[in-house]
C-alpha positions as CSV (number, residue, x, y, z in Angstrom):
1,X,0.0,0.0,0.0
2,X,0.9,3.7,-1.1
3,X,1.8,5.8,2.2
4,X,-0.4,8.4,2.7
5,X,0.5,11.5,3.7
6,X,0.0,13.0,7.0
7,X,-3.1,15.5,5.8
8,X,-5.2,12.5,3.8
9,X,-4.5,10.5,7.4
10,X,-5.8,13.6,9.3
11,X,-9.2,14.1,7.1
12,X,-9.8,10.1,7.3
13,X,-9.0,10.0,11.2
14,X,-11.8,12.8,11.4
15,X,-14.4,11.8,9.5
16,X,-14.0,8.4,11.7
17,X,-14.0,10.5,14.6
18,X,-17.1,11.9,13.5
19,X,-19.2,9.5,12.1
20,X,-19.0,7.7,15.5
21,X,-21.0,10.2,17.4
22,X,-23.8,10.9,14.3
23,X,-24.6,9.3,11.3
24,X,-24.0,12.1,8.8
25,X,-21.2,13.6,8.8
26,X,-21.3,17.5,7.3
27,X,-18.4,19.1,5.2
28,X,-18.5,22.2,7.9
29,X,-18.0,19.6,11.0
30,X,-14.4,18.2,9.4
31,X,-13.6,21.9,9.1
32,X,-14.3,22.8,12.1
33,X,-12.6,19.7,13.7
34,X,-9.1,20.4,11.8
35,X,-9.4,23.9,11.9
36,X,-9.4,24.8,8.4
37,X,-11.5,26.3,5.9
38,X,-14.9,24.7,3.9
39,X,-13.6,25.1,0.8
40,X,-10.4,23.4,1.9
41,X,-12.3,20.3,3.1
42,X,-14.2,20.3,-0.4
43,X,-11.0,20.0,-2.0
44,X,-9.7,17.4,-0.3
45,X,-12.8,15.5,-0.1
46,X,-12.8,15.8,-4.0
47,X,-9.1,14.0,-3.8
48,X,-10.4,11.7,-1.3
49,X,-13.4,10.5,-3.3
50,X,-11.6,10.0,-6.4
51,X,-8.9,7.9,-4.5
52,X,-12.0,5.2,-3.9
53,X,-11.7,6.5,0.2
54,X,-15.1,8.4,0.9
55,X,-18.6,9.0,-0.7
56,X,-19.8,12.9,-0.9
57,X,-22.4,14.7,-3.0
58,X,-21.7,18.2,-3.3
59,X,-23.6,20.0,-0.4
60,X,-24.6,16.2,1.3
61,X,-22.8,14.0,3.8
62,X,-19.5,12.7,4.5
63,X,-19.0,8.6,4.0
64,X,-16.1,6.5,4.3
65,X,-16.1,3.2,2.1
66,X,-14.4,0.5,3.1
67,X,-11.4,1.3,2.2
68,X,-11.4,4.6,3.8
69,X,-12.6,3.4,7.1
70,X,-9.6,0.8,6.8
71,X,-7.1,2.9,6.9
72,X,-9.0,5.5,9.4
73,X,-9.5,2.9,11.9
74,X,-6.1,2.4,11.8
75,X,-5.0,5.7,12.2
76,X,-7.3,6.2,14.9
77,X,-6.0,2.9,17.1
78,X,-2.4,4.7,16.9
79,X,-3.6,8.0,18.0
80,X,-5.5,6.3,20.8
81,X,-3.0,3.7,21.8
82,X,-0.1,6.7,21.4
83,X,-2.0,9.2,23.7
84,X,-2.6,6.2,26.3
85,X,0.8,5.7,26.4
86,X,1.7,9.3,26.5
87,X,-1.2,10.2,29.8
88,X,-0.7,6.4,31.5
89,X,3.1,6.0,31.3
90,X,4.2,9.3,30.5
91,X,1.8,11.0,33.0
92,X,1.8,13.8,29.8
93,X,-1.3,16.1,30.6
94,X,-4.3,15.1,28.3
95,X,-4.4,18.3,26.6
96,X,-0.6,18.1,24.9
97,X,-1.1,14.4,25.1
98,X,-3.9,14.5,22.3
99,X,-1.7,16.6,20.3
100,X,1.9,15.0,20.0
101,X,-0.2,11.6,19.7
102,X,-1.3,13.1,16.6
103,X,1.8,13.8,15.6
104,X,3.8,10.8,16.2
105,X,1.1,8.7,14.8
106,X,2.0,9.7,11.0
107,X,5.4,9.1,11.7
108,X,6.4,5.6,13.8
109,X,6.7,2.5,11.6
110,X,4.6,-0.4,12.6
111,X,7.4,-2.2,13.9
112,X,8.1,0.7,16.9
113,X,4.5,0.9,16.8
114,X,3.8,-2.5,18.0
115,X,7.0,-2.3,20.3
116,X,4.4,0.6,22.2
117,X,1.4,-1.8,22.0
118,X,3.1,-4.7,23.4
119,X,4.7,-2.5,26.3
120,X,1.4,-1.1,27.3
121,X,-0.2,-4.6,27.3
122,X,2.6,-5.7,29.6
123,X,2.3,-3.1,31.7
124,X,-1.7,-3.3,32.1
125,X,-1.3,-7.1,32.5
126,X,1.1,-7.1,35.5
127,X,0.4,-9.1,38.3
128,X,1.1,-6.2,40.5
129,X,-1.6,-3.0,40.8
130,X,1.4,-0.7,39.3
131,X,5.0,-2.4,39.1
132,X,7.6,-0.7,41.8
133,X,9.4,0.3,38.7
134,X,6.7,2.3,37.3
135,X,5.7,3.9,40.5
136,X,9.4,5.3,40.7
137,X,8.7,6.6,36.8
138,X,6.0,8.1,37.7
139,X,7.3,9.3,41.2
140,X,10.7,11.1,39.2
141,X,8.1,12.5,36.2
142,X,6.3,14.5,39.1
143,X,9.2,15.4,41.4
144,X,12.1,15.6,39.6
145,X,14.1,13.3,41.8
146,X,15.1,9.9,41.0
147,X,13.5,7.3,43.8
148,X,15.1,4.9,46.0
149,X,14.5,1.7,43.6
150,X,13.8,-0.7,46.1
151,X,16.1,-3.8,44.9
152,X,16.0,-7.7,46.2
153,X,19.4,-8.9,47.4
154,X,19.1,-11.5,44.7
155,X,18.8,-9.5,41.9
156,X,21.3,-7.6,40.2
157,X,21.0,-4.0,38.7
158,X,21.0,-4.4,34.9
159,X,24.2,-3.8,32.9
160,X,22.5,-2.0,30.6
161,X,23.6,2.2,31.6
162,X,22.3,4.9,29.0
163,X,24.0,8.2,28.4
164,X,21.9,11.2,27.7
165,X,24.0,13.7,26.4
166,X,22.5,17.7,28.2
């Protein structure tokens, strides 16, 4: 499949968005949602619809075809799965969270994509209410200091040490 760019994304993502809280979805609703202008949204719905990725009469509804809500659906689960990440792990406030989810999304390939997915699912399927580990991440994300890790005299700290250069 062709990559799409991050706009075509964008408008499919939104019409999704959209077309889960009301059936039809109006050509002033997409440019209110992305901010832009109505004749802008005609233009690229024009694009769209010629691509095979939505169905619009001029002045009627906004569709996606299968193929549209494909790759929408898509978009949408790495925007939500990215800003989960982001508000969960990251403890990034929702607001800024929503936007640099929309960001990355365009721009991980599936495989470091999936590497997100699979930590989150590790993480939400721990044993333990919230790992020690991730209470001290979260702990030095909202005070700046780095925690006492609490440590088991049979277990080693890891070899692994990562330099950030300031």
């Amino acid at each position: 499949m062709k990559e799409l760019s991050q706009s075509v994304e964008d408008y499919l993502e939104t019409i999704y968005v959209l077309s889960l809280h009301r059936k039809a979805v109006r050509v002033s609703e997409i440019a209110r949602k992305l901010k832009v202008r109505i004749a802008s949204v005609t233009g690229m719905l024009k694009n769209l619809a010629d691509k095979g990725y939505v169905r619009h009469e001029r002045y009627g509804s906004v569709e996606l075809t299968q193929k549209g809500e494909k790759i929408a659906k898509s978009v949408y689960r790495r925007h939500t799965i990215l800003r989960i990440f982001l508000t969960e792990i990251l403890l990034v406030e929702p607001e800024r969270a929503e936007i640099d989810a929309c960001r990355l999304e365009h721009y991980l390939s599936p495989e470091t994509f999936e590497k997100f997915v699979k930590f989150i699912e590790f993480v939400q399927t721990c044993p333990v209410k919230e790992p020690v580990w991730l209470s001290g991440l979260h702990e030095y994300l909202k005070e700046g200091k780095r925690p006492d890790c609490i440590i088991k005299e049979d277990t080693k700290k890891s070899d692994k040490t990562f330099k950030i250069q300031d």
